[in-house]
C-alpha positions in Angstrom: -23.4 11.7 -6.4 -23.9 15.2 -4.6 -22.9 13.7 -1.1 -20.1 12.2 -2.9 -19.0 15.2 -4.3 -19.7 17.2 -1.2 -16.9 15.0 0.8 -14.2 15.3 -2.4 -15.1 19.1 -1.5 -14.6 19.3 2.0 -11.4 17.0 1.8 -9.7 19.5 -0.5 -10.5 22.4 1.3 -9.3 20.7 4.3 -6.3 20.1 2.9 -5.8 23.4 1.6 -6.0 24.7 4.0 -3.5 22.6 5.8 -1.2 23.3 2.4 -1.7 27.0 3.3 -0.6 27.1 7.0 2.4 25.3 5.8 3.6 27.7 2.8 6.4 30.1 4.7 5.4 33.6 5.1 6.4 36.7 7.5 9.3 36.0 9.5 9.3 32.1 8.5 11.1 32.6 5.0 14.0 29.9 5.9 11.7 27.6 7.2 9.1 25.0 4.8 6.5 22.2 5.3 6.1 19.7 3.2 2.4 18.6 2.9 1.7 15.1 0.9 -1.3 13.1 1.4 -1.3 9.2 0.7 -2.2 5.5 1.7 -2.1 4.4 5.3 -0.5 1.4 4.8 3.5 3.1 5.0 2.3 5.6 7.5 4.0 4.8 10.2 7.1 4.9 7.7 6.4 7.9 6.2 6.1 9.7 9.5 9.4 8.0 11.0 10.8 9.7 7.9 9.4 13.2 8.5 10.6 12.9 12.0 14.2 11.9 11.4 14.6 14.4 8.6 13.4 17.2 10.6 15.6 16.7 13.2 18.8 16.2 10.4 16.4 19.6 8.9 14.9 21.6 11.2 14.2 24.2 8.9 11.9 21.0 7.0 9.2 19.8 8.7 7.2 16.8 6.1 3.5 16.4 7.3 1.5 13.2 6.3 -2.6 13.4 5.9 -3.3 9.0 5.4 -6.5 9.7 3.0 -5.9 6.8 0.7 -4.3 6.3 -2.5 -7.1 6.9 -4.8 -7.5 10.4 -2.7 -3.9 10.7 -2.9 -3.5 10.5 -6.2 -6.6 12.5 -7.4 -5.2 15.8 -5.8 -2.1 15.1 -7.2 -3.6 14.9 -10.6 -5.3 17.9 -9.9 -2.3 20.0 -8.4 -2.7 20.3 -5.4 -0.3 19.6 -2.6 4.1 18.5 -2.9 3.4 15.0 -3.1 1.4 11.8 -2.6 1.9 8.1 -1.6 0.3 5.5 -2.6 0.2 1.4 -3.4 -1.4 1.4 -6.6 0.2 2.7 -10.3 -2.0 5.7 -11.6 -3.8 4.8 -14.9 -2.2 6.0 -18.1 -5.1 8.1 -19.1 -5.6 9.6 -16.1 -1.7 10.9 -16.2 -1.5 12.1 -19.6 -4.5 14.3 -18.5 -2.3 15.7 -14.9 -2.0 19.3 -14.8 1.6 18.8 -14.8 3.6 15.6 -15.4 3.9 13.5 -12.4 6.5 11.1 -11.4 6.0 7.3 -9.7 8.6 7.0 -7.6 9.1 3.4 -5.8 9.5 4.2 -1.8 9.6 0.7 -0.6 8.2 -2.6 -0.8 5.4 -4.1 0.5 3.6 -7.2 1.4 -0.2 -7.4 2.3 -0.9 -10.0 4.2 -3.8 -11.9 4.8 -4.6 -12.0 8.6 -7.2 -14.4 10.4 -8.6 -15.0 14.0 -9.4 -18.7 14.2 -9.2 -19.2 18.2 -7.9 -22.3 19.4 -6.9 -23.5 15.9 -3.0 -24.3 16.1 -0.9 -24.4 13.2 -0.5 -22.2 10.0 -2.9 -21.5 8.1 -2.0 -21.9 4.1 -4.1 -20.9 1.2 -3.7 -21.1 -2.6 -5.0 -17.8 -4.6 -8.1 -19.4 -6.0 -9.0 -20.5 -2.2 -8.7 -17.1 -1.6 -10.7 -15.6 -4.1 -13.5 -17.7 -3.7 -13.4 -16.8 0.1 -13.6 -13.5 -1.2 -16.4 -14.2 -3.5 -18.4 -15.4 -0.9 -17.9 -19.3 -2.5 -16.1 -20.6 0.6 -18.5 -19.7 3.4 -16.9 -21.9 5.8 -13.3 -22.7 7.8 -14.0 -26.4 6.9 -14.5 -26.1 3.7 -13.2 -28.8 1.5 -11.3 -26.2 -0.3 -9.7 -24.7 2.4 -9.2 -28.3 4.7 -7.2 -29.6 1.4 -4.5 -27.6 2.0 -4.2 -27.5 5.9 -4.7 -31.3 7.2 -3.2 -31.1 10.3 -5.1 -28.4 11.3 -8.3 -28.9 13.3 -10.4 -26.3 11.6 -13.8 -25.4 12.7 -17.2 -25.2 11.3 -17.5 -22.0 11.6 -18.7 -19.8 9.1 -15.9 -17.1 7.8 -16.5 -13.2 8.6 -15.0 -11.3 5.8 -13.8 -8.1 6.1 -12.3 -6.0 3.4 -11.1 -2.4 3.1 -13.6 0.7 2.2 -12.9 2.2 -1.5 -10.2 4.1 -2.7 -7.4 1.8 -0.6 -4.0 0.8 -2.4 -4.1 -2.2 -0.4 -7.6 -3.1 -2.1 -5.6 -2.9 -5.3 -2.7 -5.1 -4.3 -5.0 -8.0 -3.3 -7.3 -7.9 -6.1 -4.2 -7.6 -8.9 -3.2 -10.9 -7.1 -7.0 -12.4 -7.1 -7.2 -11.5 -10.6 -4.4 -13.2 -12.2 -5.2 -16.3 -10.2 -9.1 -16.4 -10.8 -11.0 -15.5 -13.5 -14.5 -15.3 -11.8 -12.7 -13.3 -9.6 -11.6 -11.1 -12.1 -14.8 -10.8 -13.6 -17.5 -10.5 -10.4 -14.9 -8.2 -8.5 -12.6 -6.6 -10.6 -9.0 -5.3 -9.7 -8.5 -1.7 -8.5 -8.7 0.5 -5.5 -12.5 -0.3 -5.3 -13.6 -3.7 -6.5 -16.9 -4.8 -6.0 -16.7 -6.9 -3.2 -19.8 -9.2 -2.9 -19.4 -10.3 0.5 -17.9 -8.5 3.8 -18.2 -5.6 6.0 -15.7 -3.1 5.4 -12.5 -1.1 7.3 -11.5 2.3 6.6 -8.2 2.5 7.7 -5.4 -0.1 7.9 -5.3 0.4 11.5 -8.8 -0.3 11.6 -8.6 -3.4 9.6 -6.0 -4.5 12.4 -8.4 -4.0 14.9 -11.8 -5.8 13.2 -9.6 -9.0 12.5 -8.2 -9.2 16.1 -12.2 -8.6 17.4 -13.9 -10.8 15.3 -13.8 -14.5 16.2 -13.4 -16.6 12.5 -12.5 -13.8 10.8 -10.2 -13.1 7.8 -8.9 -9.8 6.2 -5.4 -8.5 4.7 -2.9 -5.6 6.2 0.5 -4.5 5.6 3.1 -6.8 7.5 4.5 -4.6 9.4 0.9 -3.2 10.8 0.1 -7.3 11.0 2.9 -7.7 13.2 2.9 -4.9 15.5 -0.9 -5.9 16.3 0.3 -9.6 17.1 -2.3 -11.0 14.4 -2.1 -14.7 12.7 -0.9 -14.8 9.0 -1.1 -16.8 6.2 1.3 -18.7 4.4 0.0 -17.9 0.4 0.3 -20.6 -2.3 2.9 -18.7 -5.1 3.6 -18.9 -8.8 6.1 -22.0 -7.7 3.8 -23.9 -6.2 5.3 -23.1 -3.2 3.4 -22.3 0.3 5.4 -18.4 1.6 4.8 -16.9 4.8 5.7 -13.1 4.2 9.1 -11.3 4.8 11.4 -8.9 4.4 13.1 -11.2 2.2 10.3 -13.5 0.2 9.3 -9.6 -0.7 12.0 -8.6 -1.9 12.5 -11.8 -3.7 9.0 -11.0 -5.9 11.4 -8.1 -7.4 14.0 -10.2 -8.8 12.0 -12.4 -10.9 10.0 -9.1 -12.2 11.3 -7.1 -15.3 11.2 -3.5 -14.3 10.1 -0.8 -16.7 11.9 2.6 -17.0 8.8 4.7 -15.6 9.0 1.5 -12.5 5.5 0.9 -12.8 5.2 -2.7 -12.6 3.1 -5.3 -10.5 4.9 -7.6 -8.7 2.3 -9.8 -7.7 2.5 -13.8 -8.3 5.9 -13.2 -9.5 7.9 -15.8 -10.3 10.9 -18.1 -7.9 10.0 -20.6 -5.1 11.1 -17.9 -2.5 8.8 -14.8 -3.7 5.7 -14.2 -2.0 3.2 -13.7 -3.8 1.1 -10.3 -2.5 3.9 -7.8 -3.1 4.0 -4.8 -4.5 5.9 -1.6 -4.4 4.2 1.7 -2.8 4.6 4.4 -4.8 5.4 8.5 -4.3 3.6 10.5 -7.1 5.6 13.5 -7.1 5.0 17.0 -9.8 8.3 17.0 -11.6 7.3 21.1 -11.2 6.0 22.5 -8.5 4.1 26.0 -8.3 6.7 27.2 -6.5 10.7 26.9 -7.1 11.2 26.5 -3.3 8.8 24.2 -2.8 10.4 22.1 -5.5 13.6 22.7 -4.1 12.8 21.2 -0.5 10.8 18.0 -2.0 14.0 17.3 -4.1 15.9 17.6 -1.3 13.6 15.5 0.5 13.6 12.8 -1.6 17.7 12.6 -2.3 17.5 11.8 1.7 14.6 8.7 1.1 16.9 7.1 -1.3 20.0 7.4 1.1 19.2 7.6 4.8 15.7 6.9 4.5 16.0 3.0 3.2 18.4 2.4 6.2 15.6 3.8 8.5 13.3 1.4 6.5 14.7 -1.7 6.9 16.1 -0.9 10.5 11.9 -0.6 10.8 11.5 -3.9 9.1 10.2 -2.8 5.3 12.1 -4.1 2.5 13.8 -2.0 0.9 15.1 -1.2 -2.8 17.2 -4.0 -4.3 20.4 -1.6 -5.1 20.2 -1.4 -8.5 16.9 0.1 -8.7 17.6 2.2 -6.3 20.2 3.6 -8.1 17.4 4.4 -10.9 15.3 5.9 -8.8 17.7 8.0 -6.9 18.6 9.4 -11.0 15.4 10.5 -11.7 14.6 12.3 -8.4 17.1 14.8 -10.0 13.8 15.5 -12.8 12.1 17.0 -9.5 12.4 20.9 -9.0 
């Protein structure tokens, strides 16, 4: 528990000191940076974003520390720093205890995807959620396994026994995953649990998204999950997942966004979108969240993070889809765009 506490230490002085060189001071008045801290599954989005509205802003710069979301959100909680990202909805008690009442605001959607290297295997690989969760489990131990083989027979798959890799604690996409595991198996749900750091029985871990990219592409039989977009852009194979409908989805822009329609949306937006309902919705989706002070310390902080956000719900979803994320269906976006006007 010290060396634990020693690291929580050392990441919030870090970033403190980080959050002080960016406060304006001396000849700098007109200028302002923007310091959040968050998952590194949107990263690459969320600095596209900083660089395009600097260059519409030069007198903004937004800088983006990828810590996780249960980091993320813990400094938020606390206080410290403009804002944080992150892919899982903060628990109840934990924000009726915030220094100051914090906002979840929906950036964009996301689907984790579950990646695998099965080398000279053709064909695409399709598994229900209970397959999954006992692969997860460490109950499927093999490629061939009846369970998995039931579902795929025209693929040729080895005997090979599966290398599981999962994501180190505190990750939003760890949360995502097992809120889908969970609904679909109960053993899951009670040997793992859902949440930023289930207790995962078998595996070796990844800290970073990026990392998890690269494990999954170096290990031969492997399986793991990633963001889509991060899937993609490191060539890996993806699953088609078994939905609510019965039917088998590959993951896209579209089968995401399709997990929102069939989902009824709470004022406050924090809703899980996994297994939603509709043939076309795929099934690990989610929203990633900004956690965002409705107060800051500072009035011109506030000021710049307002203004920061009125330019994500406007310019910044065009920049996301044009960089393949699915964006907010138009009417919530509407309802998010309102209560960014809470923010000061």
């Amino acid at each position: 528990m010290k060396t634990i506490a020693l690291l929580l230490a050392r990441s919030t002085s870090i970033f403190l000191a980080v959050l002080g060189a960016a406060l304006p001071g001396g000849n700098a008045q007109s200028s302002m940076t923007i310091v959040a801290t968050g998952s590194s599954l949107p990263e690459p989005l969320y600095i596209a974003w900083g660089d395009e509205y600097h260059k519409q802003h030069p007198e903004t710069q937004f800088r983006y520390i990828a810590e996780g979301t249960a980091e993320s959100s813990r400094k938020i909680l606390a206080g410290i720093g403009d804002m944080g990202g992150g892919d899982a909805p903060t628990p109840e008690k934990a924000l009726k205890n915030a220094a100051s009442p914090i906002l979840e605001l929906p950036a964009v959607l996301i689907g984790i995807v579950v990646v695998y290297n099965l080398p000279n295997t053709a064909g695409e690989l399709r598994l229900s959620g209970p397959v999954l969760a006992d692969i997860f489990l460490g109950k499927v131990k093999t490629w061939s396994d009846p369970e998995i083989a039931q579902w795929n027979p025209g693929m040729k798959l080895p005997a090979q026994a599966i290398q599981v890799i999962h994501r180190t604690d505190g990750k939003g996409s760890n949360y995502i995953l097992t809120d889908f595991l969970c609904k679909v198996s109960p053993e899951f749900l009670g040997k793992a649990g859902r949440g930023e750091s289930p207790k995962w029985p078998v595996g070796v871990s990844a800290a970073r998204s990026q990392d998890m990219a690269e494990k999954v592409r170096e290990t031969l039989w492997s399986i793991g999950y990633t963001e889509l977009n991060l899937a993609e852009s490191a060539s890996l194979r993806m699953a088609r997942i078994r939905n609510e409908a019965g039917e088998f989805v590959m993951a896209t822009t579209k089968s995401i966004a399709a997990a929102v329609s069939g989902t009824k949306l709470r004022d406050d937006f924090r809703v899980s979108l996994t297994n939603a309902p509709g043939k076309e919705s795929y099934p690990i989706s989610s929203f990633t969240w900004l956690y965002v002070p409705v107060k800051s310390k500072a009035p011109e902080r506030g000021r710049a993070v307002a203004e920061y956000l009125r330019w994500v719900y406007s310019d910044g979803q065009r920049i996301a889809q044009e960089r393949g994320y699915a964006t907010l269906p138009k009417e919530l976006l509407t309802r998010v765009a309102n209560s960014v006007a809470a923010v000061r």
